[in-house]
C-alpha positions in Angstrom: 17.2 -9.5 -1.2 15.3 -9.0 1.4 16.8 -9.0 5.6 14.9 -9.9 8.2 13.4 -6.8 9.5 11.3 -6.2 6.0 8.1 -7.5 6.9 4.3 -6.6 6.5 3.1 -4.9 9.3 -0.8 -5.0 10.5 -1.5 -1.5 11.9 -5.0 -0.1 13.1 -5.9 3.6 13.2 -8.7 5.0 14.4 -10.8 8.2 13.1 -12.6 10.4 15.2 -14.2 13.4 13.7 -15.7 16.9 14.8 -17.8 18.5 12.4 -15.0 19.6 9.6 -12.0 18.4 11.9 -10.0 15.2 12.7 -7.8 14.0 15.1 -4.3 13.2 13.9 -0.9 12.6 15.5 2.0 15.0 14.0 5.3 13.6 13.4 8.2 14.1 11.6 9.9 12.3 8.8 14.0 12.8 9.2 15.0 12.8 5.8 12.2 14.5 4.0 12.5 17.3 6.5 8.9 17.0 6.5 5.6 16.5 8.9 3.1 14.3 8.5 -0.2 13.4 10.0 -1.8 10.5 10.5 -4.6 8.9 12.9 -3.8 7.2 16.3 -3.2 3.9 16.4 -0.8 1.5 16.3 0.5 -2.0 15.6 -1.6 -4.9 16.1 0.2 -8.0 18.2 0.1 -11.4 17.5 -3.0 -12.9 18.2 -4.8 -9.7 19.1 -7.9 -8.6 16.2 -7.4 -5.5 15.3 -10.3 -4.1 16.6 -8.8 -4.5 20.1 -5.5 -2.9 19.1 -7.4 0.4 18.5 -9.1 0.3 21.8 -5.7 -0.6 23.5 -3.7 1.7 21.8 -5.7 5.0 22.7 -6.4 3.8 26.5 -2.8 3.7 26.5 -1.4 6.5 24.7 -4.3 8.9 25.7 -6.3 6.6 29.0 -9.6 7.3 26.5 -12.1 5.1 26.3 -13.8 4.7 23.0 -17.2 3.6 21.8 -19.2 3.2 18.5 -16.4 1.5 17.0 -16.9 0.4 13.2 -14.4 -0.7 10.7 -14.4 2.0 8.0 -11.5 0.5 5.6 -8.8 -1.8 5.0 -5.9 -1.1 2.3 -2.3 -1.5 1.9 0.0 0.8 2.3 3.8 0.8 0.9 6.1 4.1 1.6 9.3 5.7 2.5 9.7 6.8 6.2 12.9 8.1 7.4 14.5 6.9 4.9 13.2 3.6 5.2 10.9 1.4 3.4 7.9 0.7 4.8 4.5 -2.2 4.1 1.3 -2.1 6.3 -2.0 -3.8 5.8 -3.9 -0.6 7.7 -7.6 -1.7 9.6 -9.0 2.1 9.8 -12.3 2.5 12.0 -13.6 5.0 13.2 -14.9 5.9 16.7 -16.3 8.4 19.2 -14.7 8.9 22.7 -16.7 8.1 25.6 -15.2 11.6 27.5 -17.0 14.4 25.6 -13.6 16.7 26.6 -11.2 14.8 25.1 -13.4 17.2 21.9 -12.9 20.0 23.7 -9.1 19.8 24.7 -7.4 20.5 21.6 -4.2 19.5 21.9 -3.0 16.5 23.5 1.0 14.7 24.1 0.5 11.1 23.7 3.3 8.1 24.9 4.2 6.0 22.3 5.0 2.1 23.6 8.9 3.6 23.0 8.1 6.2 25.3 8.5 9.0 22.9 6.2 12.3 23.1 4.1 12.9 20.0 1.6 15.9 19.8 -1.4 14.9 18.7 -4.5 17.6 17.8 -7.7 18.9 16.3 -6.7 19.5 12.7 -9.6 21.1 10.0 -9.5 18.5 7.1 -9.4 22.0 4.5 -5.5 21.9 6.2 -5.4 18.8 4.1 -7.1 19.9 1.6 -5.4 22.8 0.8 -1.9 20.8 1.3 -1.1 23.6 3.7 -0.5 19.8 6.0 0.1 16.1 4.5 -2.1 13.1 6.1 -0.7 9.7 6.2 -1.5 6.9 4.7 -2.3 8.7 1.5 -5.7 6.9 0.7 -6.7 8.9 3.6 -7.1 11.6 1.2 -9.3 9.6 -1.1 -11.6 8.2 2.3 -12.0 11.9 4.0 -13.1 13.0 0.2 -9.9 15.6 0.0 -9.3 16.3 -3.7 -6.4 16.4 -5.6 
């Protein structure tokens, strides 16, 4: 049986890429004793498209603009975070920033809307690749073209 916090959530992550890098958010999975990388984004209210939450999301954790936004994918995504079970229906676009020098900075602290500090950075997709790092949600691997 199910309570009443297991529910589908709609997130929306956005893409940008620099020649052979991406930028990711790092964070840190408590009982697999493991980081993980994923793009930023976040989850999309009620009533809001999902195209919006991207743009909303990054002016607040980062006060970027963003421009040249496409939708790239949709999938669904069911996982173990923390120790807890976890279903999203994830929008992913893709996107350039309007600030050429958020390219140059490479690393960055974003807020999250709990007011936790996540680092978020450049990151070559051979990291990936190589599994030297592990990218979140996993068909990310298949999308970027990472092999097995």
């Amino acid at each position: 049986m199910f309570s009443g916090k297991d529910k589908i959530k709609v997130k929306a992550l956005c893409i940008f890429q620099d020649d052979d890098e991406i930028f990711v958010s790092k964070s840190f999975d408590t009982v697999k004793k493991d980081y993980f990388y994923r793009p930023i984004g976040g989850t999309t209210e009620f009533c809001e498209y999902t195209i919006e939450t991207v743009k909303r999301e990054i002016l607040e954790e980062m006060k970027a603009e963003i421009k040249n936004v496409t939708l790239e994918r949709i999938w669904e995504s069911i996982f173990v975070c923390d120790g807890i079970n976890g279903h999203e229906i994830v929008f992913l676009y893709r996107a350039d920033f309007v600030d050429k020098m958020n390219y140059e900075r490479r690393k960055y602290t974003i807020i999250e809307s709990n007011g936790e500090e996540v680092e978020a950075s450049w990151i070559k997709i051979k990291e990936f690749e190589e599994r030297k790092l592990r990218i979140v949600p996993e068909a990310l691997r298949a999308y970027l073209k990472i092999k097995e």
